[in-house]
C-alpha positions as CSV (number, residue, x, y, z in Angstrom):
1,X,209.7,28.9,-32.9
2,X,207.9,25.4,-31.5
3,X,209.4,22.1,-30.6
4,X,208.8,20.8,-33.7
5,X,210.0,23.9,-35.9
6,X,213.4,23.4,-33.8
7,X,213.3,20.1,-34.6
8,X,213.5,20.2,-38.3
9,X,215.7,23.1,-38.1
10,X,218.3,20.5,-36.6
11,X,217.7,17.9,-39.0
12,X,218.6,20.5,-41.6
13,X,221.4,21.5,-40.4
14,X,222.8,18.0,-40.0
15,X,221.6,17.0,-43.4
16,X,224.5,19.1,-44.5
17,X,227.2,17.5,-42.4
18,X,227.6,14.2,-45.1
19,X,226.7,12.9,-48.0
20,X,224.5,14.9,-50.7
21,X,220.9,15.5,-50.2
22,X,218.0,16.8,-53.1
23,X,216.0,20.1,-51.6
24,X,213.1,20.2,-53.5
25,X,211.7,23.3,-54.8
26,X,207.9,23.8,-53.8
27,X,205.8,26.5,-54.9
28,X,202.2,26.0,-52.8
29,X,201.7,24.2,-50.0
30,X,199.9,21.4,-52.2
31,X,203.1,20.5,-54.5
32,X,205.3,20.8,-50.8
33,X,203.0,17.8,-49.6
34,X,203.4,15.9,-52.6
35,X,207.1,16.4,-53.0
36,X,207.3,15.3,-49.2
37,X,204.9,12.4,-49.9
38,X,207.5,11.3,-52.9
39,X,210.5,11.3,-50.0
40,X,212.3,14.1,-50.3
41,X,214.2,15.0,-46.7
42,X,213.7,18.9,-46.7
43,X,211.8,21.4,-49.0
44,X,212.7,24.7,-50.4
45,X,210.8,27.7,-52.0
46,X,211.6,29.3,-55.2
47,X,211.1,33.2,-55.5
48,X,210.5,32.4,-59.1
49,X,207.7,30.0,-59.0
50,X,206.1,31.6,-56.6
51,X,206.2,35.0,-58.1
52,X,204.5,33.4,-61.0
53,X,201.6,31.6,-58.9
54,X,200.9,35.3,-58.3
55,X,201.2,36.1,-61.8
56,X,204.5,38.2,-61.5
57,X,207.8,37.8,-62.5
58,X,210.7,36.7,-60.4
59,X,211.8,39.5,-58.2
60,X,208.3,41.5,-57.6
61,X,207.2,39.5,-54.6
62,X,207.9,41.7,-51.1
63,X,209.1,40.5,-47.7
64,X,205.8,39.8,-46.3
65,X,204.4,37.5,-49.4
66,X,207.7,35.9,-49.1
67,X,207.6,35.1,-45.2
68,X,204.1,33.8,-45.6
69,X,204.3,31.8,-48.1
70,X,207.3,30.2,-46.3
71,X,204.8,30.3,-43.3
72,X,202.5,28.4,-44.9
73,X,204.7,25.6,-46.6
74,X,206.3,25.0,-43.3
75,X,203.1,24.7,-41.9
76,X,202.0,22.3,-44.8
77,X,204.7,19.8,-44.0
78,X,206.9,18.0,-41.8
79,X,210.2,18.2,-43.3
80,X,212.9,21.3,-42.9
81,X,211.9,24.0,-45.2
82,X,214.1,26.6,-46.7
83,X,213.5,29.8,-48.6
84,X,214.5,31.9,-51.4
85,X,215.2,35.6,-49.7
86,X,216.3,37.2,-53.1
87,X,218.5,39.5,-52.0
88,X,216.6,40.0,-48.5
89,X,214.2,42.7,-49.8
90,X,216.5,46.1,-49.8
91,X,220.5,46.6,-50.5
92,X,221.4,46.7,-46.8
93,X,222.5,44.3,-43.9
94,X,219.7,45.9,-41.8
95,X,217.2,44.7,-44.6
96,X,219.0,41.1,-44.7
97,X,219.3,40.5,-40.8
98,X,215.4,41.8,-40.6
99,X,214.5,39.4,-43.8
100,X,216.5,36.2,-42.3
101,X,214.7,37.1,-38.6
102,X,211.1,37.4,-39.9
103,X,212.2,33.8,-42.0
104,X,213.3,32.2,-38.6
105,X,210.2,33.8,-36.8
106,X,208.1,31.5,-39.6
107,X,209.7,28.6,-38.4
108,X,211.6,28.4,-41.6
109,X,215.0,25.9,-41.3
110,X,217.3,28.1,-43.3
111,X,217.4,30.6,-46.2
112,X,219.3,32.3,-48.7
113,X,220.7,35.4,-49.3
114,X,221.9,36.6,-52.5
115,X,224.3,39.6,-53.5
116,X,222.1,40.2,-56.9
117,X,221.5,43.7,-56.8
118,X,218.6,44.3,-59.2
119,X,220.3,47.0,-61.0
120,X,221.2,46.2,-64.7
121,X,224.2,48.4,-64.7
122,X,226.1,47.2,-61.8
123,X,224.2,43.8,-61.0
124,X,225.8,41.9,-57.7
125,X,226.7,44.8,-55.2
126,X,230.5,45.5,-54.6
127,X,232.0,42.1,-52.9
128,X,232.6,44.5,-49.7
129,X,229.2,45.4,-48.8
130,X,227.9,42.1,-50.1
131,X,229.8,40.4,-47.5
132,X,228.6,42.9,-45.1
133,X,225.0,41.7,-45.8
134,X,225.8,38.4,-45.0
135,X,227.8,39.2,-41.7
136,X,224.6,41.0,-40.6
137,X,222.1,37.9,-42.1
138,X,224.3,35.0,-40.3
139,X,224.4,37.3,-37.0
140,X,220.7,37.4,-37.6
141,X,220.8,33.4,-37.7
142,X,223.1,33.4,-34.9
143,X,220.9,35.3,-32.5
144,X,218.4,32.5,-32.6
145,X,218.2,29.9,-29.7
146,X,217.0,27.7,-32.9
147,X,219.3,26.5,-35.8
148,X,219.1,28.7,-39.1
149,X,220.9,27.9,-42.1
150,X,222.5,30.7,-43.8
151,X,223.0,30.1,-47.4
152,X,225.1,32.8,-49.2
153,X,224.6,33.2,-52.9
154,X,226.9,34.7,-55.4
155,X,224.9,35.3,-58.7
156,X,228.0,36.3,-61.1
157,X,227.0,33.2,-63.5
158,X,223.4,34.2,-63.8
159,X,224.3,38.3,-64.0
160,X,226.1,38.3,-67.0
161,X,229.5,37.8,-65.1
162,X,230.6,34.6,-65.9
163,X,233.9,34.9,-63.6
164,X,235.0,32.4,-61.6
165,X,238.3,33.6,-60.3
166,X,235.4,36.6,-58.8
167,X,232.5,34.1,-57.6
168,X,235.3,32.1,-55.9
169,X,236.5,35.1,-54.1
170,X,232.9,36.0,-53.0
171,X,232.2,32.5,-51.5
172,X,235.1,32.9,-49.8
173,X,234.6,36.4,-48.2
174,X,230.7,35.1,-47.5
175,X,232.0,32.0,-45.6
176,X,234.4,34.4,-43.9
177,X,230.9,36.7,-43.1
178,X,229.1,33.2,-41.8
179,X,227.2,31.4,-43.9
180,X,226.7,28.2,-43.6
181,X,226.3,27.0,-47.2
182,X,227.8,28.4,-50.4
183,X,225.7,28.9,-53.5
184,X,226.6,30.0,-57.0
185,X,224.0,29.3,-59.2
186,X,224.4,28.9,-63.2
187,X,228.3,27.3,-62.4
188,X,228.7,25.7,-66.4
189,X,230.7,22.8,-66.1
190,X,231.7,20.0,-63.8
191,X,234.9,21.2,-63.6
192,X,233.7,24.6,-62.0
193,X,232.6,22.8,-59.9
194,X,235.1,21.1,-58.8
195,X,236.7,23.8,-58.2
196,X,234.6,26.0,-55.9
197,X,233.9,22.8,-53.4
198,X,237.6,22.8,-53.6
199,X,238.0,26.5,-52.6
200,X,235.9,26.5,-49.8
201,X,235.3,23.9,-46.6
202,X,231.7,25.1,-45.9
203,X,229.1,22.3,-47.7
204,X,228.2,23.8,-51.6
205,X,224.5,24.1,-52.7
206,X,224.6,23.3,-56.9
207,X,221.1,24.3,-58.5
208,X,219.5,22.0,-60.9
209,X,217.7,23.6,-63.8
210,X,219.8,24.9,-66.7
211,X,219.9,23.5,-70.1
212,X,223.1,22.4,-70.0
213,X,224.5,23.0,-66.5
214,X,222.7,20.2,-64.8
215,X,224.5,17.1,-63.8
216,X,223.8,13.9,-62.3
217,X,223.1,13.5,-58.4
218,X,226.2,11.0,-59.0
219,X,228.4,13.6,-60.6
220,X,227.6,16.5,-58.5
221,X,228.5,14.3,-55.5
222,X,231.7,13.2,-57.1
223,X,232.2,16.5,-57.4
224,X,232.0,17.6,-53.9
225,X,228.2,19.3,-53.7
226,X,226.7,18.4,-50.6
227,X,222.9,20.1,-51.4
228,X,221.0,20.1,-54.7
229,X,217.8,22.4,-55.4
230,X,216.0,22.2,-58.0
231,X,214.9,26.3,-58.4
232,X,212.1,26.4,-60.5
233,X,212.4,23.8,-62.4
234,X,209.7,21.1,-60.8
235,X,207.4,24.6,-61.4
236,X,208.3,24.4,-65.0
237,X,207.7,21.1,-66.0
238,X,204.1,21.2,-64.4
239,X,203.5,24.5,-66.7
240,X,204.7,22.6,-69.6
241,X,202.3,20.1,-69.1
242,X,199.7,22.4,-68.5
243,X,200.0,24.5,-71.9
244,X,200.4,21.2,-73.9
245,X,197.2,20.3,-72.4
246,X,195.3,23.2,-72.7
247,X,196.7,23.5,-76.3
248,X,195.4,20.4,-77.1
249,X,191.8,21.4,-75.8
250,X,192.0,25.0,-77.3
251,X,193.3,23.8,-80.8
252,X,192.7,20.6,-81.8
253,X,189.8,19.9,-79.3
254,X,190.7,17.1,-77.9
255,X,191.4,15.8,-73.9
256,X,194.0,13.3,-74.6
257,X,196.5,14.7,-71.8
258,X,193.5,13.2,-70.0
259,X,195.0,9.3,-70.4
260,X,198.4,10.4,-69.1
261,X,197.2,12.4,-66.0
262,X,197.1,11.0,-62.7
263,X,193.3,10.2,-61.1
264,X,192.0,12.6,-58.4
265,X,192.1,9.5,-55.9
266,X,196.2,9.4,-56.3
267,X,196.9,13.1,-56.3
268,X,194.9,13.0,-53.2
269,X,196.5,10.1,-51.3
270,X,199.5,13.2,-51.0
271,X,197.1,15.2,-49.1
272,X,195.5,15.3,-45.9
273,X,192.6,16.9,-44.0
274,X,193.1,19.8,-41.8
């Protein structure tokens, strides 16, 4: 890791020590300029969108697509950056301390780990061995000379477990393991979440993107969130635009998305020359 690498990692870590920050959700190195262009003080990848820029679905992206697109976001901008691990590629600490190490090696600022196991039948692993894998991912982090944020996720709400007496019990044993900030995404109500800032005194990430489940910045600070991502739902809206568009074009024949877009000159004014 460089000067400057260490540098943002530090400015990411304090970002979390007051107040509540936006981490915007990038999913190229193109919309990670723009996003920092628009102001926003650190920038995050989404396994989900960028899956889909590869034409896959969330979750079928490996370890070395994942590290390298982080490699190359990072390298795109000059904010903190912080990736989406998924659940580190493989079920064990080893493959969670060698995923968070080959994220820090990129010059990433922080990531996540999540205890989603990927199996239908039993989907977040036993809240034993999930802490495990986040005791071996923040002694990962730990062994750094350079700051990286551990973020622990607990996916209960967005599994099919909606049970917060469980998710709270999980944050708890992850802050216990070491990480840094506490993520459970798909919490329903204000009042949930409330109550898991309340439950643990490491800063709370609260993802923005559900129908429903999304709050003001305002309330989510009153609340007690300290971090807001936005998953993959800046990813989303530009696909919506893009199928209204080329619906319009493919059925009706006509380019007026055109008067609404944005001219070359201003998307490029985001850019800059390598």
């Amino acid at each position: 890791m460089n000067a400057d690498s260490a540098s943002r990692a530090a400015r990411f870590r304090q970002l979390h020590a007051s107040g509540t920050f936006v981490i915007a959700n990038a999913w190229d190195a193109g919309s990670a300029r723009i996003l920092e262009g628009l102001g926003f003080c650190a920038i995050a990848t989404s396994s989900g969108a960028h899956a889909n820029t590869l034409g896959r679905h969330d979750g079928r992206v490996r370890r070395d697509e994942a590290i390298a697109h982080g490699r190359a976001i990072v390298r795109a901008v000059g904010v903190p950056v912080s990736a989406d691990l998924e659940k580190g590629f493989g079920d064990s600490p080893e493959d969670a301390a060698l995923t968070v190490r080959e994220a820090a090696e990129a010059g990433l600022a922080g990531g996540s780990i999540e205890d989603g196991s990927g199996d239908a039948a039993k989907p977040v692993f036993d809240i034993v061995h999930a802490a495990e894998r986040i005791a071996a991912a923040a002694e990962a982090a730990r062994s750094r000379t350079q700051p990286f944020v551990l973020t622990a996720r607990a996916e209960n709400f967005i599994a099919g477990r909606p049970d917060l007496d469980d998710t709270i019990l999980r944050l708890q044993a992850f802050e216990r393991a070491g990480a840094e900030v506490l993520f459970a995404p798909g919490l329903p109500t204000l009042e949930a979440v409330r109550t898991v800032c309340a439950s643990v005194s490491r800063p709370v990430n609260f993802m923005v993107g559900i129908r429903g489940k999304s709050f003001t910045l305002a309330e989510l600070a009153a609340a007690g969130v300290r971090r807001v991502s936005l998953a993959a739902s800046l990813y989303r809206a530009a696909t919506t635009a893009l199928i209204a568009a080329a619906r319009e074009v493919r059925e009706n024949g006509t380019f007026g998305y055109l008067e609404a877009s944005l001219p070359s000159a201003e998307v490029a004014r985001f850019l800059r020359e390598e």
